[in-house]
Gaussian input, Z-matrix of N, CA and C with variables (Angstrom, degrees):
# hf/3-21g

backbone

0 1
 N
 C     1     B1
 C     2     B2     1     A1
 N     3     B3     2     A2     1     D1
 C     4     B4     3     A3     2     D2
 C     5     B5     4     A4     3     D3
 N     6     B6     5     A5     4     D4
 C     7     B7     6     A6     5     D5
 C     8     B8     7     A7     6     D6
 N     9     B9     8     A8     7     D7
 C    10    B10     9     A9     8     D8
 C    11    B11    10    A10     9     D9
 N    12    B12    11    A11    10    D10
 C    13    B13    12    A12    11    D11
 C    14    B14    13    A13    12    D12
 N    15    B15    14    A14    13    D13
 C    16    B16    15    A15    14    D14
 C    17    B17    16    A16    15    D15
 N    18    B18    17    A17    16    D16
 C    19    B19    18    A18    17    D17
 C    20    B20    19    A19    18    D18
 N    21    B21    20    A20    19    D19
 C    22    B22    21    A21    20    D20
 C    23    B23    22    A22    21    D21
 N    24    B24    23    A23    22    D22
 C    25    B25    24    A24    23    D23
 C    26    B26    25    A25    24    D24
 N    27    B27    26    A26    25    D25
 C    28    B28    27    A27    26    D26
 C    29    B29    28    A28    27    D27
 N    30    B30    29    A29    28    D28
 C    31    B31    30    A30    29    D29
 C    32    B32    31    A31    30    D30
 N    33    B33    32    A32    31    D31
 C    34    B34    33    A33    32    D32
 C    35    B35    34    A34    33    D33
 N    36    B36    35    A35    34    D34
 C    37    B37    36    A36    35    D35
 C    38    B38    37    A37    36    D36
 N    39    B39    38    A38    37    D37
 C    40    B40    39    A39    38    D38
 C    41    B41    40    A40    39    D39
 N    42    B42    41    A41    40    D40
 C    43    B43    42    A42    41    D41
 C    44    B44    43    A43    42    D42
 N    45    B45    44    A44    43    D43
 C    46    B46    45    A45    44    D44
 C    47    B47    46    A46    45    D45
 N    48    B48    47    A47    46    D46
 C    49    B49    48    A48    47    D47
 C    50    B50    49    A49    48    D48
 N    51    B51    50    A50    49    D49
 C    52    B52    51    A51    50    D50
 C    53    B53    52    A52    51    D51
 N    54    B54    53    A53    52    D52
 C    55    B55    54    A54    53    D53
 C    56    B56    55    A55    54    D54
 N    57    B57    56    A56    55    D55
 C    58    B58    57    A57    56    D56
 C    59    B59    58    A58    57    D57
 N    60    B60    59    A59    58    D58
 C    61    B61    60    A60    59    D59
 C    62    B62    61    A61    60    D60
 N    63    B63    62    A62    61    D61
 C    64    B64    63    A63    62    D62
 C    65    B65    64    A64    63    D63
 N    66    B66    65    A65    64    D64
 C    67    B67    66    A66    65    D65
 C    68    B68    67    A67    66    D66
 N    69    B69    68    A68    67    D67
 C    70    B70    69    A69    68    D68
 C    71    B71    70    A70    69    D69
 N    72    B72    71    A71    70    D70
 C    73    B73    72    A72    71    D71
 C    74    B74    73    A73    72    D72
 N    75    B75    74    A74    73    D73
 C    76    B76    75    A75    74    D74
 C    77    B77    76    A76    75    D75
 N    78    B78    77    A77    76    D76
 C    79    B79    78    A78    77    D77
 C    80    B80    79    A79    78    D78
 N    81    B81    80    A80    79    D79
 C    82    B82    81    A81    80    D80
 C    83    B83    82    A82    81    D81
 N    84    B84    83    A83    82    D82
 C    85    B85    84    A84    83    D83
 C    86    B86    85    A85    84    D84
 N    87    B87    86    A86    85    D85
 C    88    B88    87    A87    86    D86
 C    89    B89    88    A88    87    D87
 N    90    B90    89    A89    88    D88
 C    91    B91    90    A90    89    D89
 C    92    B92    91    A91    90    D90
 N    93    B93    92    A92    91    D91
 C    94    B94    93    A93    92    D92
 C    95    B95    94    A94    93    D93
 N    96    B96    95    A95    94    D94
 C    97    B97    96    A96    95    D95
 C    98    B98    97    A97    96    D96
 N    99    B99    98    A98    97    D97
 C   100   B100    99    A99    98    D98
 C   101   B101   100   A100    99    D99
 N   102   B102   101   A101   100   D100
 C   103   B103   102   A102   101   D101
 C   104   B104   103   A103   102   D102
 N   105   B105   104   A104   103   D103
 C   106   B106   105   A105   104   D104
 C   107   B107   106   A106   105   D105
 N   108   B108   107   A107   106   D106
 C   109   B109   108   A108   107   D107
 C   110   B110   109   A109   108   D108
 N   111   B111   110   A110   109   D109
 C   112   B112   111   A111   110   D110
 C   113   B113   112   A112   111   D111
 N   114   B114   113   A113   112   D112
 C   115   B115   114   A114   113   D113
 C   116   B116   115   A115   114   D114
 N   117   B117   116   A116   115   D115
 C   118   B118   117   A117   116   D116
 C   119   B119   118   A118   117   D117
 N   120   B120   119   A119   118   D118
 C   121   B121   120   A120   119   D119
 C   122   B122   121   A121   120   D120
 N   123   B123   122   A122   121   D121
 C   124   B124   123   A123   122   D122
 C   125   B125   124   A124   123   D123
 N   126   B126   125   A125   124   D124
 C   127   B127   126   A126   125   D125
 C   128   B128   127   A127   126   D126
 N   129   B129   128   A128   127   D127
 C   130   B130   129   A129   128   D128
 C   131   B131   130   A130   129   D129
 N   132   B132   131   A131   130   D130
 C   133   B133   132   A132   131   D131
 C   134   B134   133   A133   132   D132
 N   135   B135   134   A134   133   D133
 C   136   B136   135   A135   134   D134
 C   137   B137   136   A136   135   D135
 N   138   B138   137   A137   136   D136
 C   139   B139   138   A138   137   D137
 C   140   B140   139   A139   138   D138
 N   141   B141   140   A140   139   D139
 C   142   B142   141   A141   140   D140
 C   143   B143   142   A142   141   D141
 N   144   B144   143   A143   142   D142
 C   145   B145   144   A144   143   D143
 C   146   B146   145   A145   144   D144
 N   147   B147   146   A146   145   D145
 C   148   B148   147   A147   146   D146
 C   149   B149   148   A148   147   D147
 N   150   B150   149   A149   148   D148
 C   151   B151   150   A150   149   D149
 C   152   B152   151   A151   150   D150
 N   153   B153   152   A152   151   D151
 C   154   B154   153   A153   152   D152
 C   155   B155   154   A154   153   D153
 N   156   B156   155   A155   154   D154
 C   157   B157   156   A156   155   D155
 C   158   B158   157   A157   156   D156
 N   159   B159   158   A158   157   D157
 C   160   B160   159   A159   158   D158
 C   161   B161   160   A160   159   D159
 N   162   B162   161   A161   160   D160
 C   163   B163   162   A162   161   D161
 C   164   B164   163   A163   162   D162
 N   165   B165   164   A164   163   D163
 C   166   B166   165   A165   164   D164
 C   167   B167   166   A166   165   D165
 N   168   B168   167   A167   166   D166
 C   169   B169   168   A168   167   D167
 C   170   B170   169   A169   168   D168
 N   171   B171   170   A170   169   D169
 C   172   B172   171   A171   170   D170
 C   173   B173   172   A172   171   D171
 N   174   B174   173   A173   172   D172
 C   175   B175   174   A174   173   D173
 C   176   B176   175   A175   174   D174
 N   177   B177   176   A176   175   D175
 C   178   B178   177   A177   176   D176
 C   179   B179   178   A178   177   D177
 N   180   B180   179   A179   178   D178
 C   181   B181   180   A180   179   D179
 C   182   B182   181   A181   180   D180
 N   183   B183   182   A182   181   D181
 C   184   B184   183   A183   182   D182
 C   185   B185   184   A184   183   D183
 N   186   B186   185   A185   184   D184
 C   187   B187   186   A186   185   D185
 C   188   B188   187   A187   186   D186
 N   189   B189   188   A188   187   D187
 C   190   B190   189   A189   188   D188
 C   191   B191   190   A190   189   D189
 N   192   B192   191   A191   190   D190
 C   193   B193   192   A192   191   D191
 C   194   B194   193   A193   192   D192
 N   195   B195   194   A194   193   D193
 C   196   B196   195   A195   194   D194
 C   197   B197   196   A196   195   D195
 N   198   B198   197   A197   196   D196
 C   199   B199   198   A198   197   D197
 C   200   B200   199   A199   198   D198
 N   201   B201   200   A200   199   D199
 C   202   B202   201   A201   200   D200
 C   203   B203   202   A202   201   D201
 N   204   B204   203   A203   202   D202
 C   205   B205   204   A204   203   D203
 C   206   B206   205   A205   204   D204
 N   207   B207   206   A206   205   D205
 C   208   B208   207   A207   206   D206
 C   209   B209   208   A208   207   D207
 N   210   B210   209   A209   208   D208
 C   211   B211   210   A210   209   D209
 C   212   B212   211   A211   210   D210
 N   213   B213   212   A212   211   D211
 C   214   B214   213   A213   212   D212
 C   215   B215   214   A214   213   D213
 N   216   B216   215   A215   214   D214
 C   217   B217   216   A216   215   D215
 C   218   B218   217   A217   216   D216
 N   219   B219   218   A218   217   D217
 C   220   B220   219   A219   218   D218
 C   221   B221   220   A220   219   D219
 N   222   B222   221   A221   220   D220
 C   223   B223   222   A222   221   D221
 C   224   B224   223   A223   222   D222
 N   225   B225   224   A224   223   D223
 C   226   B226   225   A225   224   D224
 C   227   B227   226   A226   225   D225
 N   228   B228   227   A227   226   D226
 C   229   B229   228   A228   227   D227
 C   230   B230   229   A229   228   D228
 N   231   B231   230   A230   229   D229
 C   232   B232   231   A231   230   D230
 C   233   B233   232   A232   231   D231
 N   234   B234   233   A233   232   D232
 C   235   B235   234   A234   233   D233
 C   236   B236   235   A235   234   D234
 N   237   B237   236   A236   235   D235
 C   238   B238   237   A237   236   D236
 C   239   B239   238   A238   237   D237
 N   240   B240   239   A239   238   D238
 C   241   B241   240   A240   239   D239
 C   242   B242   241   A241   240   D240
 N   243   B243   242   A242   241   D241
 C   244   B244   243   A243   242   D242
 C   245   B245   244   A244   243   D243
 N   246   B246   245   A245   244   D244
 C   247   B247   246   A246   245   D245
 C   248   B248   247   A247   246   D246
 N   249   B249   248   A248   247   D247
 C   250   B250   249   A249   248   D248
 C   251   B251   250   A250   249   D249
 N   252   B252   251   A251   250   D250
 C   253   B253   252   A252   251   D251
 C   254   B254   253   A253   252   D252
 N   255   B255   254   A254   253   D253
 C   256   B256   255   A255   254   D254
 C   257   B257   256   A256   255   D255
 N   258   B258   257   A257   256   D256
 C   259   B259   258   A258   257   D257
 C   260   B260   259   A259   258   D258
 N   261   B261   260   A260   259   D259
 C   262   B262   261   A261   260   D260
 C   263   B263   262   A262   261   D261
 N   264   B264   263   A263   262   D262
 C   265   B265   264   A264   263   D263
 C   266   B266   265   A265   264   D264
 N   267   B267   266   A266   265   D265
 C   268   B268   267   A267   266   D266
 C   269   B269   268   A268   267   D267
 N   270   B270   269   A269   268   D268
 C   271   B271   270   A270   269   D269
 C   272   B272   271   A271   270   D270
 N   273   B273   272   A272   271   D271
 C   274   B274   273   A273   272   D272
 C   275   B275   274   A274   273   D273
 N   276   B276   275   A275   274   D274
 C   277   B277   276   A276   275   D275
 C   278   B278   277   A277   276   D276
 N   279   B279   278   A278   277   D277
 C   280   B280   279   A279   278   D278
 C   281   B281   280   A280   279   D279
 N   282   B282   281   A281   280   D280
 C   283   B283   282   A282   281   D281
 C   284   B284   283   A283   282   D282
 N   285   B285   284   A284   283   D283
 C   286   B286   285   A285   284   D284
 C   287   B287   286   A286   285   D285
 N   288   B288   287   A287   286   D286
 C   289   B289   288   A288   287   D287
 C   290   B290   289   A289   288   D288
 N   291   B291   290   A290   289   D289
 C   292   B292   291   A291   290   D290
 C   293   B293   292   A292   291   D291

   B1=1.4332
   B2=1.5265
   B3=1.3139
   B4=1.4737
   B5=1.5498
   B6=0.8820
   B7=1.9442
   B8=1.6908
   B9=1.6795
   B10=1.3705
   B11=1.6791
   B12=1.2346
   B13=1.5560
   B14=1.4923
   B15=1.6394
   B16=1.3602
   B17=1.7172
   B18=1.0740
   B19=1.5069
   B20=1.9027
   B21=1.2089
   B22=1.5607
   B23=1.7192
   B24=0.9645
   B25=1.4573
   B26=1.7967
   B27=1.2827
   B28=1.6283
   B29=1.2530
   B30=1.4022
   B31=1.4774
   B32=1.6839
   B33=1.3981
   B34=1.5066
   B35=1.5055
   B36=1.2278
   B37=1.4427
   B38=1.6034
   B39=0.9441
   B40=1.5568
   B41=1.7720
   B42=1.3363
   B43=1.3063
   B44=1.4399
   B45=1.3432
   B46=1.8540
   B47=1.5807
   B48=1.2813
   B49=1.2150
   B50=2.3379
   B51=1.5155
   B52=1.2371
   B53=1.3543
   B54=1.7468
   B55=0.8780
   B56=2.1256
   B57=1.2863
   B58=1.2328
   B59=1.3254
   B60=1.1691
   B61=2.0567
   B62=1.4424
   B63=1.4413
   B64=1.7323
   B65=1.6516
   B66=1.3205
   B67=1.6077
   B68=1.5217
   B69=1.2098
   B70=1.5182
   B71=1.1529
   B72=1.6346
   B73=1.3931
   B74=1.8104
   B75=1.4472
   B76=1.1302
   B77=1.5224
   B78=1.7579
   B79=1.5843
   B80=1.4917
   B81=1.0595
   B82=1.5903
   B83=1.6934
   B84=1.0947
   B85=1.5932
   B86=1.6154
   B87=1.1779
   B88=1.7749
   B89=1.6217
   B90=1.6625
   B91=1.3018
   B92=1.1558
   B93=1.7142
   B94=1.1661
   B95=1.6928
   B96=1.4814
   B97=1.3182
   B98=1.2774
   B99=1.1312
   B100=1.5217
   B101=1.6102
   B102=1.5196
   B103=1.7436
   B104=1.5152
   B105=1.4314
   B106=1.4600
   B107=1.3423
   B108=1.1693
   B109=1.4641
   B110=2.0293
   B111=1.2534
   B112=1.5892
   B113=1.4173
   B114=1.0526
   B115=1.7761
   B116=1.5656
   B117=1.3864
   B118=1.5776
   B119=1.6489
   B120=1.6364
   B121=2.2272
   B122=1.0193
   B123=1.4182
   B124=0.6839
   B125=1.7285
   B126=1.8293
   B127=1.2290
   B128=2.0903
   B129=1.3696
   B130=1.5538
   B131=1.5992
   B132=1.5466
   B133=1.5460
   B134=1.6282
   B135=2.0105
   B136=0.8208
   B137=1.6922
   B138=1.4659
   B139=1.6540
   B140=1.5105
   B141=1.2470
   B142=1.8698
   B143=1.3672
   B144=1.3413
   B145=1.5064
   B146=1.3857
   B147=1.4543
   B148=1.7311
   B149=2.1780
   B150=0.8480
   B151=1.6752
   B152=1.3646
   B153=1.9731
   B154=1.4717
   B155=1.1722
   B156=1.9325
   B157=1.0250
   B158=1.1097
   B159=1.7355
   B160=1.4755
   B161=1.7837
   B162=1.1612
   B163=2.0699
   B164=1.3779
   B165=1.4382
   B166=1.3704
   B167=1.3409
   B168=1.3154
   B169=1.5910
   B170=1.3402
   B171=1.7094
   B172=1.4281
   B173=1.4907
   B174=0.8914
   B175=1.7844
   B176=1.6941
   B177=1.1395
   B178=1.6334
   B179=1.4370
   B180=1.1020
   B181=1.6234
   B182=1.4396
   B183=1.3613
   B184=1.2742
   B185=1.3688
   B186=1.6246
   B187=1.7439
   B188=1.3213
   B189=1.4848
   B190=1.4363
   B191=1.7544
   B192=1.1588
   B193=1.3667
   B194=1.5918
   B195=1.0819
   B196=1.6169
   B197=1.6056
   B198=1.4764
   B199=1.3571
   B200=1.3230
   B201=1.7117
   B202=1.4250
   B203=1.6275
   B204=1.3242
   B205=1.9568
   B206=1.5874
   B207=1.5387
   B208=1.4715
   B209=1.7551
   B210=1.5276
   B211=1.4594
   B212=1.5661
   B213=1.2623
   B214=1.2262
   B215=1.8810
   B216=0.8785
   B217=1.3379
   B218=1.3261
   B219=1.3527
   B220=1.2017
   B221=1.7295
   B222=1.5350
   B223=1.2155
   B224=1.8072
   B225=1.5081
   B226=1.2950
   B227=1.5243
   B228=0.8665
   B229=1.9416
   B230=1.9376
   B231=1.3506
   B232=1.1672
   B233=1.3271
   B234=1.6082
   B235=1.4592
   B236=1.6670
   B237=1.3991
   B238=1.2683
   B239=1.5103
   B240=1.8036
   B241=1.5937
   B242=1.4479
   B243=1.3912
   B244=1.2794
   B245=1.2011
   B246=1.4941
   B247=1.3338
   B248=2.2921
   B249=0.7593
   B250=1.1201
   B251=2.4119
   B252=1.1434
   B253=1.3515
   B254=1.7605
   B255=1.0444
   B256=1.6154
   B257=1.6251
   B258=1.1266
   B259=1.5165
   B260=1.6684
   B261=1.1350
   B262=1.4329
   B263=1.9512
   B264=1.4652
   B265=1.9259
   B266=1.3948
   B267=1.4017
   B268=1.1414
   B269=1.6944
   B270=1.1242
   B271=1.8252
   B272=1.4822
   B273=1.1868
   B274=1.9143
   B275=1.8456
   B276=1.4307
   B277=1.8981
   B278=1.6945
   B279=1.6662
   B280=1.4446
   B281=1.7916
   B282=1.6244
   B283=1.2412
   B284=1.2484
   B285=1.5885
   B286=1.7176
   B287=1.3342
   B288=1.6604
   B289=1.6021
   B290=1.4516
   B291=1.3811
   B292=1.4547
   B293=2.0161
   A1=107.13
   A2=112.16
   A3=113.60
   A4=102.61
   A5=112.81
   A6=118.78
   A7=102.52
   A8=95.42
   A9=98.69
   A10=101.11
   A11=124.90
   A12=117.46
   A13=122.22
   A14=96.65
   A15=105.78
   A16=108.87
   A17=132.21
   A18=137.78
   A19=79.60
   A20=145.86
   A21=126.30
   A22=90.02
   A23=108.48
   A24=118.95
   A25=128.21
   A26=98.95
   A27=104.05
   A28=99.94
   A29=110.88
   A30=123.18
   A31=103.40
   A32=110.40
   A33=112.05
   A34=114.29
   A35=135.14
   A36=136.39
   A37=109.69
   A38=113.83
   A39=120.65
   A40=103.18
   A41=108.20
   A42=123.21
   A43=146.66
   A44=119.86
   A45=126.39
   A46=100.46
   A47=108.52
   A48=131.57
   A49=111.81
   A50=95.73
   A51=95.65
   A52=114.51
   A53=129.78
   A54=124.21
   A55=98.71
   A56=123.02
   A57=118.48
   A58=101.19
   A59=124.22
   A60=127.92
   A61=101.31
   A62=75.90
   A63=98.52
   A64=93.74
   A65=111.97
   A66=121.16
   A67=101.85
   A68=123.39
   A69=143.36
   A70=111.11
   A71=118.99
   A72=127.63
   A73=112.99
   A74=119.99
   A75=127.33
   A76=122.08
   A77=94.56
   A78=108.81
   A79=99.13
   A80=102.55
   A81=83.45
   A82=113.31
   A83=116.24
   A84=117.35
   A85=122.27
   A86=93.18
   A87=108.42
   A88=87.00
   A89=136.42
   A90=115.82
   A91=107.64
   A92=124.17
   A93=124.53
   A94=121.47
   A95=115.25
   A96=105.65
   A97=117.81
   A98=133.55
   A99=141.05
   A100=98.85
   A101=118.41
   A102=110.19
   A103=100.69
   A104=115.20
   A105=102.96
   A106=106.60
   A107=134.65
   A108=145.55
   A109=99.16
   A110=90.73
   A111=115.50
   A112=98.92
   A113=114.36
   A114=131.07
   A115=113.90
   A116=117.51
   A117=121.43
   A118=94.71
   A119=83.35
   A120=81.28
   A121=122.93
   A122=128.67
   A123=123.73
   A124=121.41
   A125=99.66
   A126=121.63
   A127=92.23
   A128=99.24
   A129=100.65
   A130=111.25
   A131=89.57
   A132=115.79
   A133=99.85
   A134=107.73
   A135=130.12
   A136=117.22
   A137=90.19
   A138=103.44
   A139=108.72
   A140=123.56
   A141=129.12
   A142=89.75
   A143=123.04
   A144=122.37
   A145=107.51
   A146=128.63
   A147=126.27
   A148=73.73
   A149=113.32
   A150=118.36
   A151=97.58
   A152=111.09
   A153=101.76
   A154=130.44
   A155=120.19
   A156=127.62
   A157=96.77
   A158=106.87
   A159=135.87
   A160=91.78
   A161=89.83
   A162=102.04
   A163=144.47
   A164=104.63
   A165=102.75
   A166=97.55
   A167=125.85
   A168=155.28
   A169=76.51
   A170=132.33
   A171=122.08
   A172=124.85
   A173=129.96
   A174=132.08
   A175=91.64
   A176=131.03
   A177=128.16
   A178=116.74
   A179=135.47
   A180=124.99
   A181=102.97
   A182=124.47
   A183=129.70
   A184=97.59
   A185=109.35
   A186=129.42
   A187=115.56
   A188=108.58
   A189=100.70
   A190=112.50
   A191=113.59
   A192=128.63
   A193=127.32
   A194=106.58
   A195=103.31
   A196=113.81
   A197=116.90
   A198=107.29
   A199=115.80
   A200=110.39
   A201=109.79
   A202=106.97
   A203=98.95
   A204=94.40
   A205=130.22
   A206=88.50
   A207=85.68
   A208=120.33
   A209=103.67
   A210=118.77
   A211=93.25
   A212=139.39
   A213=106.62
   A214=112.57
   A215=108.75
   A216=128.46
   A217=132.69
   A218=123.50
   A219=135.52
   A220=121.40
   A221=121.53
   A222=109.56
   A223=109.27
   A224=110.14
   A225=96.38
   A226=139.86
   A227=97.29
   A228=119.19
   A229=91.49
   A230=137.65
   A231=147.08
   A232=122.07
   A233=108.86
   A234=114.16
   A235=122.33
   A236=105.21
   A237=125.12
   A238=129.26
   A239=97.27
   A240=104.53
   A241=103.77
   A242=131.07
   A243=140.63
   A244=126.90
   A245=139.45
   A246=155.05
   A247=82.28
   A248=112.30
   A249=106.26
   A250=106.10
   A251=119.99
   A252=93.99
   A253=101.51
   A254=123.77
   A255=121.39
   A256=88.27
   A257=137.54
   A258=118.14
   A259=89.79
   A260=125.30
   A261=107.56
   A262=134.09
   A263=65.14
   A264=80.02
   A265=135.91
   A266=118.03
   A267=138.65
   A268=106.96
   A269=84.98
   A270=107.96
   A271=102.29
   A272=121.59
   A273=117.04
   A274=96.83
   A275=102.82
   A276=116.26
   A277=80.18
   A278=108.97
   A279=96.52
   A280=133.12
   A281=97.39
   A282=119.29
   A283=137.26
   A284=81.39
   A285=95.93
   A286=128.38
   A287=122.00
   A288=112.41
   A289=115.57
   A290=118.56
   A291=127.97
   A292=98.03
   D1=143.82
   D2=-171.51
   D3=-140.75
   D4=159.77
   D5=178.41
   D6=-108.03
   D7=140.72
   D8=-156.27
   D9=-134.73
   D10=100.28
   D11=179.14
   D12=-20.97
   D13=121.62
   D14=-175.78
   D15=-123.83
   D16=134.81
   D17=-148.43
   D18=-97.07
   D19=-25.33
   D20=-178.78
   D21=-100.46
   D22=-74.36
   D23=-165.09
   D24=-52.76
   D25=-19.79
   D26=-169.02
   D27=107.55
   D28=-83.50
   D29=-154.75
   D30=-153.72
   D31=132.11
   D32=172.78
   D33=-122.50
   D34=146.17
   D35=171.94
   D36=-50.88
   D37=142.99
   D38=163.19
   D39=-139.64
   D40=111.94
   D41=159.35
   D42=-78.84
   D43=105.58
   D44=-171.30
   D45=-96.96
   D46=118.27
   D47=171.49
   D48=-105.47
   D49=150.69
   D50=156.90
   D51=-133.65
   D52=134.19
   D53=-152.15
   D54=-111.91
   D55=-172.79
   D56=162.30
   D57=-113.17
   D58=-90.63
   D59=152.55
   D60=-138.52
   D61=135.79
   D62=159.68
   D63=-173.90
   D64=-166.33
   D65=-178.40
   D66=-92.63
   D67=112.61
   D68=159.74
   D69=-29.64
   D70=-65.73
   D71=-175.66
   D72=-47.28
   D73=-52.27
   D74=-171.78
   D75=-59.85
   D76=-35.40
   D77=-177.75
   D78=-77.98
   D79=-34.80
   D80=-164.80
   D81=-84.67
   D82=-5.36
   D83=152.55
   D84=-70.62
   D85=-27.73
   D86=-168.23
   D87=-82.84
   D88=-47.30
   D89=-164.98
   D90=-75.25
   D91=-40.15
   D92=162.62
   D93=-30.73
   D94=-52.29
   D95=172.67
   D96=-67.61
   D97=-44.51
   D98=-154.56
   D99=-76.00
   D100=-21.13
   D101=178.52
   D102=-90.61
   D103=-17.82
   D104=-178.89
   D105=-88.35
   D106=-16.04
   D107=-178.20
   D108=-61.35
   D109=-66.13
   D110=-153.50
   D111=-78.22
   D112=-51.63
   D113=-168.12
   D114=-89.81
   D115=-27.84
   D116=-174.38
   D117=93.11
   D118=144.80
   D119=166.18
   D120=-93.64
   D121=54.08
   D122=150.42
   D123=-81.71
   D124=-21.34
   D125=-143.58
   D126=-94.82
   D127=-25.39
   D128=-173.05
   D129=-60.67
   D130=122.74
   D131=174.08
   D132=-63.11
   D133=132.05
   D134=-174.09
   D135=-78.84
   D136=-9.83
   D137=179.01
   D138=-157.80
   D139=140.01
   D140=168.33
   D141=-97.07
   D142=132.57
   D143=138.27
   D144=-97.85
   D145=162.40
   D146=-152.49
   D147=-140.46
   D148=131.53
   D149=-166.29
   D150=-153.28
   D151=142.57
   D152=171.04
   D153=-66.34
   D154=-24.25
   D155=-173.35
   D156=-169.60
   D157=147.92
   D158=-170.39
   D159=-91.42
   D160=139.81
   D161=142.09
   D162=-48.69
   D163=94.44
   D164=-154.30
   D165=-137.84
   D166=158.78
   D167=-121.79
   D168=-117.55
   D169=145.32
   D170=123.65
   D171=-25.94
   D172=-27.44
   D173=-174.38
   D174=-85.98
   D175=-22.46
   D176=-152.35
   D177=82.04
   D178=32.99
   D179=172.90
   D180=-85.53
   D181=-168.53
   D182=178.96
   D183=-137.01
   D184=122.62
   D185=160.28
   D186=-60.15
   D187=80.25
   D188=177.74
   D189=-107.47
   D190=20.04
   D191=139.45
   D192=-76.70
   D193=-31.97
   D194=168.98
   D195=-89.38
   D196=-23.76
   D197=167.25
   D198=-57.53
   D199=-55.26
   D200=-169.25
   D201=-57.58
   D202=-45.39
   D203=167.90
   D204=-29.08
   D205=-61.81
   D206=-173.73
   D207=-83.92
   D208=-6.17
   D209=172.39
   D210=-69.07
   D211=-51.81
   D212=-166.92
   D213=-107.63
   D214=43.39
   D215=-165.56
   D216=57.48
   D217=6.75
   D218=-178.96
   D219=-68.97
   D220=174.60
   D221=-175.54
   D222=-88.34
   D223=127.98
   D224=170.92
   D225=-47.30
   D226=-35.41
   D227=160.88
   D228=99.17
   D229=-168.03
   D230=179.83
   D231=-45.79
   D232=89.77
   D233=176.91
   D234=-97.16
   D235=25.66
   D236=167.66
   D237=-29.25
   D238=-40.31
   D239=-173.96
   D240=-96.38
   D241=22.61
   D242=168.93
   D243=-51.28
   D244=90.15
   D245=-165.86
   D246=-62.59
   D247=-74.96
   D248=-151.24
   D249=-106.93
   D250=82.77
   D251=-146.38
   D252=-82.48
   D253=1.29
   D254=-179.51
   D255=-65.76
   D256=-9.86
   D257=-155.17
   D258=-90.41
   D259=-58.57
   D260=158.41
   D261=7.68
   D262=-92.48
   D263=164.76
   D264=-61.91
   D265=-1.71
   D266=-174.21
   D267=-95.18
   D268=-48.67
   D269=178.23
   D270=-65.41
   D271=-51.42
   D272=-167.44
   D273=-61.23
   D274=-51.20
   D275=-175.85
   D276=-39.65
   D277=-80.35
   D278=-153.34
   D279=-40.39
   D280=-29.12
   D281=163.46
   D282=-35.15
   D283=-78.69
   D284=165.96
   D285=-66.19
   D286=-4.44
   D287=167.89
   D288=-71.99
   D289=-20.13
   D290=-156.11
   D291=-85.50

């Protein structure tokens, strides 16, 4: 989950998920509830994207500077240490359907 410039709010969560199968639609109401349950709603992500793979470091960390980047359209800046780099582009697609 990453915080994503919001013109009322400041900043709202936006959540990247990877799923194996199941129905997208269902989970992503169900995660929506389960962060407002656990976390308060303040904390509920304003959107799930369901993605094959996150941004991740050769070491395994997670680029959650380039998510928030490309969540608000900005340039990710040096994704050089990119274990996997199609995941990028996968993420903007998911983006841009919403």
């Amino acid at each position: 989950m990453v915080g994503v410039a919001d013109g009322l709010k400041g900043q709202v969560p936006m959540a990247f998920a990877t799923l194996k199968a199941t129905d997208a639609q269902d989970l992503s109401s169900a995660l929506k509830a389960l962060v407002a349950v656990e976390l308060g709603a303040i904390a509920r992500p304003s959107v799930v994207h369901f993605v094959s793979s996150l941004p991740k470091t050769r070491s395994g960390k997670l680029l959650r500077r380039a998510l928030q980047a490309v969540a608000e359209g900005r340039d990710p800046g040096d994704l050089s240490t990119l274990e996997n780099p199609t995941a990028m582009a996968e993420i903007a697609r998911a983006i841009e359907r919403t």
